[in-house]
LUMRO-167926 format. One record per atom (N, C-alpha, C): residue number from 1; atom name; x, z, y. Coordinates in steps of 0.1 Angstrom, whole numbers. Atoms other than C-alpha are relative to their C-alpha. Example, Ala and Ser with C-alpha at 12.3 -4.5 7.8 and 13.67 -1.06 7.14 Angstrom:
! LUMRO-167926
{1, 'N', {9, 0, -12}}
{1, 'CA', {123, 78, -45}}
{1, 'C', {9, 0, 12}}
{2, 'N', {-9, 0, -11}}
{2, 'CA', {137, 71, -11}}
{2, 'C', {-8, 8, 11}}
//
This chain:
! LUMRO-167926
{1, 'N', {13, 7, -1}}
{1, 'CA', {1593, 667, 822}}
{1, 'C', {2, -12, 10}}
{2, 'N', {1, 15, -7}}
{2, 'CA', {1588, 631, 838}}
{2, 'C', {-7, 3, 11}}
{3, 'N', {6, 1, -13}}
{3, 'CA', {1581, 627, 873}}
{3, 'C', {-14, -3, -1}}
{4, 'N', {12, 7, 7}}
{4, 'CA', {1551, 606, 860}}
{4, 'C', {-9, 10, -2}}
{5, 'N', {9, -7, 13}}
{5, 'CA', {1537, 632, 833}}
{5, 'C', {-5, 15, 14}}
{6, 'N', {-2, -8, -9}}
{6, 'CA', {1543, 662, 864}}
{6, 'C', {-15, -5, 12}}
{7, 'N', {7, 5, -12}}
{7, 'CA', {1526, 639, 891}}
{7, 'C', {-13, -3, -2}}
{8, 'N', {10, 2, 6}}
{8, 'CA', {1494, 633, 868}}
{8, 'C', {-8, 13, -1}}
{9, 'N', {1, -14, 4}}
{9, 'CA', {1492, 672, 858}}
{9, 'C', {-3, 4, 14}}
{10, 'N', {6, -9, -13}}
{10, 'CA', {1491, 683, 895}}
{10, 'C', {-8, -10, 6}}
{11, 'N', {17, 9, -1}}
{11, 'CA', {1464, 655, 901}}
{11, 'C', {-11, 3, -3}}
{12, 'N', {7, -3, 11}}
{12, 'CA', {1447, 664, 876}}
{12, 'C', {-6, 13, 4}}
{13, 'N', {-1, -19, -2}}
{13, 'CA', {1449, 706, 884}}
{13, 'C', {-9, -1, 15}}
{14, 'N', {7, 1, -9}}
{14, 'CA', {1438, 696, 925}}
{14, 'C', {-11, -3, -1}}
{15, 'N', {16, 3, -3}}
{15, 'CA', {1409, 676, 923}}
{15, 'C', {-7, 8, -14}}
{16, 'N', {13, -8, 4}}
{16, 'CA', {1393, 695, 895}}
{16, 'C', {-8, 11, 8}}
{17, 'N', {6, -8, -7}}
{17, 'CA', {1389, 722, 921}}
{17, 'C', {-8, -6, 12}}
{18, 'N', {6, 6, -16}}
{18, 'CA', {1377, 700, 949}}
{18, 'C', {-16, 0, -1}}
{19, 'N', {18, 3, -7}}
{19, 'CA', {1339, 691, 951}}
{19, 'C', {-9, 11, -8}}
{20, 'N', {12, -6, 1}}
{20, 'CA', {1310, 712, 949}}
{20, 'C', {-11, -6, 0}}
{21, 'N', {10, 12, -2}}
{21, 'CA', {1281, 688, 946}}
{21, 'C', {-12, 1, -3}}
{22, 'N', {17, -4, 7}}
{22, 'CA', {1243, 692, 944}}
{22, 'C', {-8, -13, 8}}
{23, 'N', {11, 11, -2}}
{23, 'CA', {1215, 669, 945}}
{23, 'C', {-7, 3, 8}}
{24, 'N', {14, -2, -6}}
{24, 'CA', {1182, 665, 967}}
{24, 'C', {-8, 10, -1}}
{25, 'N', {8, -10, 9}}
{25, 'CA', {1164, 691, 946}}
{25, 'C', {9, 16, 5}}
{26, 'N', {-12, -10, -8}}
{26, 'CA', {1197, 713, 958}}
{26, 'C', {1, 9, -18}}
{27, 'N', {-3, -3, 7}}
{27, 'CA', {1202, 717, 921}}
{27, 'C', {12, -4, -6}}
{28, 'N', {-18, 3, 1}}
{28, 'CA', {1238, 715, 907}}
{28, 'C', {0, -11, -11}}
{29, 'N', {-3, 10, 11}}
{29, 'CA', {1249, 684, 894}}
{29, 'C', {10, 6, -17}}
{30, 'N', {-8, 0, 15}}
{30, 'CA', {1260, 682, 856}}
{30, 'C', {15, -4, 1}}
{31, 'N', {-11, 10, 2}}
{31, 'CA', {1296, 678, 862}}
{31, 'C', {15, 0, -11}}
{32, 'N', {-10, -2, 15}}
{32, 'CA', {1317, 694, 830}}
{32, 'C', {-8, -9, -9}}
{33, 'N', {1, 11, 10}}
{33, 'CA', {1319, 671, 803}}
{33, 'C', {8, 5, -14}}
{34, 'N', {-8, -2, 11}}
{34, 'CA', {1331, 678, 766}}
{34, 'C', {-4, -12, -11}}
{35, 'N', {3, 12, 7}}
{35, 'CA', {1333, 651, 742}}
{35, 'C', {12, -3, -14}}
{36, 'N', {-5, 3, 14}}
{36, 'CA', {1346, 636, 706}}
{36, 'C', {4, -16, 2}}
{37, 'N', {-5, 14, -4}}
{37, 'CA', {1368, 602, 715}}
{37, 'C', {3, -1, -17}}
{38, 'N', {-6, 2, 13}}
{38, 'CA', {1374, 584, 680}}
{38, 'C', {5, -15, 5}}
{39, 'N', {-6, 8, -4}}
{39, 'CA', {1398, 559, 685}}
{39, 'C', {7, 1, 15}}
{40, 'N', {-3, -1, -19}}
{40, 'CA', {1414, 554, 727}}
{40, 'C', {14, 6, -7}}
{41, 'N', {-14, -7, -4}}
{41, 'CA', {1443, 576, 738}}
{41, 'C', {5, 10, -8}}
{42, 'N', {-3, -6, 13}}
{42, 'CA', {1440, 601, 711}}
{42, 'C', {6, -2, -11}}
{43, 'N', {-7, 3, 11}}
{43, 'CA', {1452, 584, 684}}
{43, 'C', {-18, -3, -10}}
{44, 'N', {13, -4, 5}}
{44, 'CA', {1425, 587, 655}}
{44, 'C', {-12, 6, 3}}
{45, 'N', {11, -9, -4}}
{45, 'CA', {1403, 610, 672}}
{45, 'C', {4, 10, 6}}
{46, 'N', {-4, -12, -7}}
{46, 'CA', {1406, 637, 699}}
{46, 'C', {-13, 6, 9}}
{47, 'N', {11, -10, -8}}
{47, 'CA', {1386, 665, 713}}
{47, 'C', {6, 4, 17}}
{48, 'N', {-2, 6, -11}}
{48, 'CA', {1383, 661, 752}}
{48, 'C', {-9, 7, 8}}
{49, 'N', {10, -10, -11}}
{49, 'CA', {1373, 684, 785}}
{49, 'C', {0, -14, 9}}
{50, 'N', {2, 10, -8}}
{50, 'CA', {1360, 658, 809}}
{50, 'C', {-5, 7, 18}}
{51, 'N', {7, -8, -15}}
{51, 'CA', {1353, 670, 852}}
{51, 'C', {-3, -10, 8}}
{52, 'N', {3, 10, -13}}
{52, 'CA', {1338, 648, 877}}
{52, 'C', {4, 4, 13}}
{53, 'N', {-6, -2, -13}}
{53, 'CA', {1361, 648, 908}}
{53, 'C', {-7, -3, 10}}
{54, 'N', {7, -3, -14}}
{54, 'CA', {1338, 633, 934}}
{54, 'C', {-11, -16, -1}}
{55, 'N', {10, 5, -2}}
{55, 'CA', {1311, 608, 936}}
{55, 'C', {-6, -7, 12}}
{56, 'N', {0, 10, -14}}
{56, 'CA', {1306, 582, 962}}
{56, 'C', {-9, -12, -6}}
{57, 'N', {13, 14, 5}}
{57, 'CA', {1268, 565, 957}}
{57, 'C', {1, -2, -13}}
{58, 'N', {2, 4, 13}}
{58, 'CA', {1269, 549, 923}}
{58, 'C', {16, 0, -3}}
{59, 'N', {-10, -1, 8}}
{59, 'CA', {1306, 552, 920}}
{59, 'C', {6, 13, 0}}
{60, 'N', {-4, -15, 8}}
{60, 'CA', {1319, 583, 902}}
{60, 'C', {16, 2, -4}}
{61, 'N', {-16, 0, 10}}
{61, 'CA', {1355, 594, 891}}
{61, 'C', {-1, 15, -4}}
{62, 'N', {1, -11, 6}}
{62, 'CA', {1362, 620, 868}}
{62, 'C', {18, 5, -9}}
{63, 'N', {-14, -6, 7}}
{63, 'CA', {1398, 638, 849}}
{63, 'C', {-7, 3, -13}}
{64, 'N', {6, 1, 18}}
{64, 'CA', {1399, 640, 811}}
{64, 'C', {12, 9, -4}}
{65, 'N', {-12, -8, 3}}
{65, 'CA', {1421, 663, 795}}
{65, 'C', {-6, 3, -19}}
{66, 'N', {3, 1, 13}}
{66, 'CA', {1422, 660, 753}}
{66, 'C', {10, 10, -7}}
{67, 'N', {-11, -5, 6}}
{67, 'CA', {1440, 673, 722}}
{67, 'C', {-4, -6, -9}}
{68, 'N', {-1, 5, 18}}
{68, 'CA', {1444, 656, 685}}
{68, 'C', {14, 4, -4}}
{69, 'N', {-12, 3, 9}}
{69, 'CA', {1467, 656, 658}}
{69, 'C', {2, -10, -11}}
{70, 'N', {-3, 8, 15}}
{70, 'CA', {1480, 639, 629}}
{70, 'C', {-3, 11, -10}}
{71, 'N', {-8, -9, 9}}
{71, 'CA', {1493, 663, 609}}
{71, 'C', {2, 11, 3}}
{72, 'N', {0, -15, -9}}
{72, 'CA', {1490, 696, 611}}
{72, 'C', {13, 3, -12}}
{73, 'N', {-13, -4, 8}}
{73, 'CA', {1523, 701, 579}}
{73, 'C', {10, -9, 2}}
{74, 'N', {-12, 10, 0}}
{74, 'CA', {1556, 684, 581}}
{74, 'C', {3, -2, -10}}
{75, 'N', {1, 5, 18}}
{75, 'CA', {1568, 670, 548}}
{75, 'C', {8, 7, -8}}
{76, 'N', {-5, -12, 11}}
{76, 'CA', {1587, 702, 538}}
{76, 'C', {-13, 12, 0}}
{77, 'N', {15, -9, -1}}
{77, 'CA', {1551, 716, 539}}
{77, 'C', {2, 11, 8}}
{78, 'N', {-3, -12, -10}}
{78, 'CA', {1557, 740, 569}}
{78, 'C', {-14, -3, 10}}
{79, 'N', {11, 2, -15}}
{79, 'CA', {1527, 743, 597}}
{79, 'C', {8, -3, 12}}
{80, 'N', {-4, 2, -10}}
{80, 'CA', {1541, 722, 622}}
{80, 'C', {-5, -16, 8}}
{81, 'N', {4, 16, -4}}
{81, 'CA', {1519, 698, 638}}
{81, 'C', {1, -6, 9}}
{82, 'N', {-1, 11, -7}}
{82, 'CA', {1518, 666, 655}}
{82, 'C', {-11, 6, 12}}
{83, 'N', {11, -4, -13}}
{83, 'CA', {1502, 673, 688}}
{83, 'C', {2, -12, 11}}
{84, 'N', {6, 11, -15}}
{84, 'CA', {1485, 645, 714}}
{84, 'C', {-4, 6, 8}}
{85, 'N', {5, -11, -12}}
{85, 'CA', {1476, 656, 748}}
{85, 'C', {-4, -16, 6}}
{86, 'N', {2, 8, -7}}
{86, 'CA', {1460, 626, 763}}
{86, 'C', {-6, 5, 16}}
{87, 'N', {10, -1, -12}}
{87, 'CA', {1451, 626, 800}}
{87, 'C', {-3, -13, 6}}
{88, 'N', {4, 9, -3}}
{88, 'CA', {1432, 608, 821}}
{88, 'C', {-8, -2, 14}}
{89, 'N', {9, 1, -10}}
{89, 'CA', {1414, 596, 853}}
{89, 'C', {-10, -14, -3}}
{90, 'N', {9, 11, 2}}
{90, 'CA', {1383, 573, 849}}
{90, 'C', {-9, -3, 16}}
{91, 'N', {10, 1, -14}}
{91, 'CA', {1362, 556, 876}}
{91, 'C', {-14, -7, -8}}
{92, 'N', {14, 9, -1}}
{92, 'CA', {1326, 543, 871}}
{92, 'C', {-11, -1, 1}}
{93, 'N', {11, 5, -9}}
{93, 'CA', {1298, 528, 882}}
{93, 'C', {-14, -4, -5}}
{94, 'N', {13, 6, 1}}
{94, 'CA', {1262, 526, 881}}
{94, 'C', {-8, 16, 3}}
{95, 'N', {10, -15, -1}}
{95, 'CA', {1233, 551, 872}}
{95, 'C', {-1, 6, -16}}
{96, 'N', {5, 0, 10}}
{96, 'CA', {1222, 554, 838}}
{96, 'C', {15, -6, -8}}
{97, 'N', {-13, 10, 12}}
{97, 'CA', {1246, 523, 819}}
{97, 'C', {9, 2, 17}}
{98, 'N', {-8, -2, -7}}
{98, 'CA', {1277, 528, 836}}
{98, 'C', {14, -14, -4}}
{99, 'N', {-14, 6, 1}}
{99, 'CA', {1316, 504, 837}}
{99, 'C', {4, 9, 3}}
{100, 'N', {-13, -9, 2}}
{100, 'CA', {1341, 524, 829}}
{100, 'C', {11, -3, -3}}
{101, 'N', {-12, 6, 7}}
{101, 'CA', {1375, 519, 831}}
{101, 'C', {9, 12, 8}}
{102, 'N', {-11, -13, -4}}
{102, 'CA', {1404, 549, 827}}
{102, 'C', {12, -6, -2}}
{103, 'N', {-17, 1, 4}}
{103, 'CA', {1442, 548, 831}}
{103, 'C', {4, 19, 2}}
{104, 'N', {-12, -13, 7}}
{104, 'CA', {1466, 577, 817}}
{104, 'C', {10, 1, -10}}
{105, 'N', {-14, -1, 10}}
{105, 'CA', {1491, 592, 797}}
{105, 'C', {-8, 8, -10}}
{106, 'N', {4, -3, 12}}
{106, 'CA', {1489, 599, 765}}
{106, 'C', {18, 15, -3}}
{107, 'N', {-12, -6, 2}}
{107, 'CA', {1517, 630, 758}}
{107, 'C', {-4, 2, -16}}
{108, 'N', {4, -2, 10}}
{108, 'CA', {1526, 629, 721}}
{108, 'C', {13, 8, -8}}
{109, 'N', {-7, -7, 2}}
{109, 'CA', {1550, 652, 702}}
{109, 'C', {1, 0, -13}}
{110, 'N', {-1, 4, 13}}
{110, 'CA', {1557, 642, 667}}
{110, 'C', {8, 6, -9}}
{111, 'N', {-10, -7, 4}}
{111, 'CA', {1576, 658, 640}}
{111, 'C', {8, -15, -8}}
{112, 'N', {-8, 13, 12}}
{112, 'CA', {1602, 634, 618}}
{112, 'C', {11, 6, -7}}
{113, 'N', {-10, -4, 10}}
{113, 'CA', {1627, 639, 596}}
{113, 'C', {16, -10, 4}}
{114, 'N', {-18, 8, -5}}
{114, 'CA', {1667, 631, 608}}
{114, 'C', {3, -6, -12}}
{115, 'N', {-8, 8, 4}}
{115, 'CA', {1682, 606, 591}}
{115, 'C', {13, 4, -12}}
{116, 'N', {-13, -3, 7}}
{116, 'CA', {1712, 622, 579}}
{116, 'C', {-2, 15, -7}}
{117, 'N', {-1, -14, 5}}
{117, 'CA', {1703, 655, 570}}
{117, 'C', {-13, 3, -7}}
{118, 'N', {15, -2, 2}}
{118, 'CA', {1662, 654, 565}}
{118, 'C', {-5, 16, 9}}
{119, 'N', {6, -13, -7}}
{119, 'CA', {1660, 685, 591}}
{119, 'C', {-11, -3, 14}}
{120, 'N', {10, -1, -11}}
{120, 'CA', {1628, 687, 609}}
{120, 'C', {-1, -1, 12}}
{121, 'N', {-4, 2, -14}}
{121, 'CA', {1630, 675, 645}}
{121, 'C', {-15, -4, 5}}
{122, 'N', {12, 3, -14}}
{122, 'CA', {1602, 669, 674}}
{122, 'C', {6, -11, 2}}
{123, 'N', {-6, 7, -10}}
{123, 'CA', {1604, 641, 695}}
{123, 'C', {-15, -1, 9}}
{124, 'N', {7, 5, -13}}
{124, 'CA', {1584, 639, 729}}
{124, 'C', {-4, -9, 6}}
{125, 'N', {-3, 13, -7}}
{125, 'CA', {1572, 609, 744}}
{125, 'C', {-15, 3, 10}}
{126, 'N', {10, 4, -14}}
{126, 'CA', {1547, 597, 774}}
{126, 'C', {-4, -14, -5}}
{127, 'N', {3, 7, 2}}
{127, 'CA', {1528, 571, 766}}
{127, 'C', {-12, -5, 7}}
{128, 'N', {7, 3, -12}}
{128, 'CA', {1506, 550, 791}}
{128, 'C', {-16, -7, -7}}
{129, 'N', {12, 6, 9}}
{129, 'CA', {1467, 545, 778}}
{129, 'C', {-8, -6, 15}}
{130, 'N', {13, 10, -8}}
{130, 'CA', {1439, 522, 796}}
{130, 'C', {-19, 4, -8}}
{131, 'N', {14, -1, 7}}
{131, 'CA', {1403, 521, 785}}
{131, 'C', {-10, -9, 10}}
{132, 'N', {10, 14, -3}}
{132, 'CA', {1375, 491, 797}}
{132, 'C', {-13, 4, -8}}
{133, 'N', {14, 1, 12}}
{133, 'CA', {1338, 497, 780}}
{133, 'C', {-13, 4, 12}}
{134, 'N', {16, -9, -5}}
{134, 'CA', {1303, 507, 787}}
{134, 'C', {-2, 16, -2}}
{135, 'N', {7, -17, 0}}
{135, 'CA', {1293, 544, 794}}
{135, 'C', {-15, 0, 1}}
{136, 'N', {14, -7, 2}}
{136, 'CA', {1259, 556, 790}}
{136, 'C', {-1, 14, 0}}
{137, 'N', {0, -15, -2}}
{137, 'CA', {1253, 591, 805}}
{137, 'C', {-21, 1, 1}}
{138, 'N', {16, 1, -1}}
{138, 'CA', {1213, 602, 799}}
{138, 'C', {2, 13, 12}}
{139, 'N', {3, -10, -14}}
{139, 'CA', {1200, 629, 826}}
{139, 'C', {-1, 12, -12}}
{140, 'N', {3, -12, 4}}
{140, 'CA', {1197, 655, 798}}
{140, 'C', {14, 1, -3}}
{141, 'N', {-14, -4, 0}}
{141, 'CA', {1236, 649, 795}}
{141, 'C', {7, -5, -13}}
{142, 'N', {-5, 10, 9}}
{142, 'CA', {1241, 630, 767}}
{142, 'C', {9, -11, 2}}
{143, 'N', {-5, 11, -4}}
{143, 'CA', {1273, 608, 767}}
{143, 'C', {0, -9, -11}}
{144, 'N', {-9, 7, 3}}
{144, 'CA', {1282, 576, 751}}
{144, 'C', {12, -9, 5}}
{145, 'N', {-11, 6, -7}}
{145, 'CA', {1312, 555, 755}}
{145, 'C', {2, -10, -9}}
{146, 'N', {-9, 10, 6}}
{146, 'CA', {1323, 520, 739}}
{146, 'C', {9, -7, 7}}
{147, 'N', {-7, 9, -7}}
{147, 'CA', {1353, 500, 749}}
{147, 'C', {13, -2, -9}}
{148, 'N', {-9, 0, 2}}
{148, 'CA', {1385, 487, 748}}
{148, 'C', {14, 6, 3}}
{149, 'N', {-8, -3, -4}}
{149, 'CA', {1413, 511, 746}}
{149, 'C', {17, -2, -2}}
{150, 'N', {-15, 6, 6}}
{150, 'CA', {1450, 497, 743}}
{150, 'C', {15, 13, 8}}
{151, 'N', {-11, -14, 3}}
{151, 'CA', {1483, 523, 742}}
{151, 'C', {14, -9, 5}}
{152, 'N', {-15, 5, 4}}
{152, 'CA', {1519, 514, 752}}
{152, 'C', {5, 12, -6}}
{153, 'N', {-11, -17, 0}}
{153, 'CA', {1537, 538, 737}}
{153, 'C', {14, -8, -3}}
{154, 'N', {-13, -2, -3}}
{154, 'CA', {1570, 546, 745}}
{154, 'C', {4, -7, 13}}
{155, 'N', {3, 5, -12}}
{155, 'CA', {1562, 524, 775}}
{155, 'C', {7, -13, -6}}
{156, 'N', {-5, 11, 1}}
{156, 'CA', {1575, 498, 754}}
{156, 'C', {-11, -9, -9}}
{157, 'N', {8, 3, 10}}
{157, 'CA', {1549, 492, 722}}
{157, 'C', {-12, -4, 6}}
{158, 'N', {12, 2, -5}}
{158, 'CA', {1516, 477, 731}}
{158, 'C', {-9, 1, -14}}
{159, 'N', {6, -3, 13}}
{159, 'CA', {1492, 490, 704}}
{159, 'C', {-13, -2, 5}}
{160, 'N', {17, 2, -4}}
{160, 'CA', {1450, 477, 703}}
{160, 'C', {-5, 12, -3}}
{161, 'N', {10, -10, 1}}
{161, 'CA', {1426, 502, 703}}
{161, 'C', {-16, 1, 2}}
{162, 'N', {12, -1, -3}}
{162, 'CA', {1389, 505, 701}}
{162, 'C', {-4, 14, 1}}
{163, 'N', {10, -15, -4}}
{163, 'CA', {1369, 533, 712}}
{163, 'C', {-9, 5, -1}}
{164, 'N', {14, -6, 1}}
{164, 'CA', {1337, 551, 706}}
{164, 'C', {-1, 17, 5}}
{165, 'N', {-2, -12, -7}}
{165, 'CA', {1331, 585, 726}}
{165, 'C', {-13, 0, -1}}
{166, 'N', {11, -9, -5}}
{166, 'CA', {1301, 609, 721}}
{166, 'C', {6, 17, 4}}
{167, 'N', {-2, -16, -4}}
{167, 'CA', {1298, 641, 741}}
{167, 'C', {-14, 3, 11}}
{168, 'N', {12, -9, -9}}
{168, 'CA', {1273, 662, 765}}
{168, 'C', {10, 2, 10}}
{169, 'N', {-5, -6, -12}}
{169, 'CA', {1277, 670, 799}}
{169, 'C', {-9, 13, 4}}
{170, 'N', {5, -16, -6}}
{170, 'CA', {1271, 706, 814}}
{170, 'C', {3, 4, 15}}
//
């Protein structure tokens, strides 16, 4: 595993446990998140646990932790699917309409076919995602999300991406 992909994962693992947070009312803020990204870090579409790390006035940051696929058969029709693991840290700002802008890794594990023999192989990679848009969080917990999310992958490829995210917070 990459120092990188390592260094993100126990980021990620700490501050989800950190804050305990309640409002005025001394009633617990909403701060799990589950949500449907179509388009971003996922690829086509990925299902996504979201936690709000800590909250400072109108600015907010939170950890993202996804899964998609491509392909759930390889092309000798065997169940062997493509699996995305995007992560993420987002920060942003406001009350209601929010700026939002996330950096992470996208981990993606792909099946392909060798060259010389056609036998079924994985390949692993880390791939570095961004994201820029508007969020919209309502108070009953309703999210949306538009923006622009763009991909290196392989830390070399620069691929565009658009984004659309609905989910609920709990």
């Amino acid at each position: 595993m990459k120092k990188e992909t390592g260094f993100i994962i126990l980021t990620l693992l700490f501050f989800n446990n950190l804050v305990v947070a309640q409002n005025s009312e001394n009633e617990k803020i909403k701060k799990s998140l589950l949500f449907i990204d179509i388009g971003g870090p996922g690829g086509y579409g990925s299902v996504n646990f979201g936690y709000q790390i800590r909250k400072i006035n109108k600015l907010k940051f939170s950890s993202r932790f996804g899964l998609a696929t491509y392909h759930l058969f390889d092309f000798n029709n065997h169940f062997n699917p493509d699996i995305i693991i995007p992560l993420g840290i987002n920060a942003y700002y406001g009350s209601k309409s929010n700026i939002d802008f996330e950096f992470g890794q996208t981990i993606s594990s792909i099946v392909y076919a060798e060259k010389n023999n056609y036998q079924s192989r994985r390949r692993t990679r880390l791939n570095t995602n961004f994201f820029i848009g508007y969020r919209y969080q309502s108070k009953q917990g309703f999210l949306y999300k538009l923006g622009y999310a763009p991909l290196i992958e392989n830390q070399k490829i620069f691929r565009h991406w658009a984004s659309l995210t609905i989910g609920y917070n709990f």
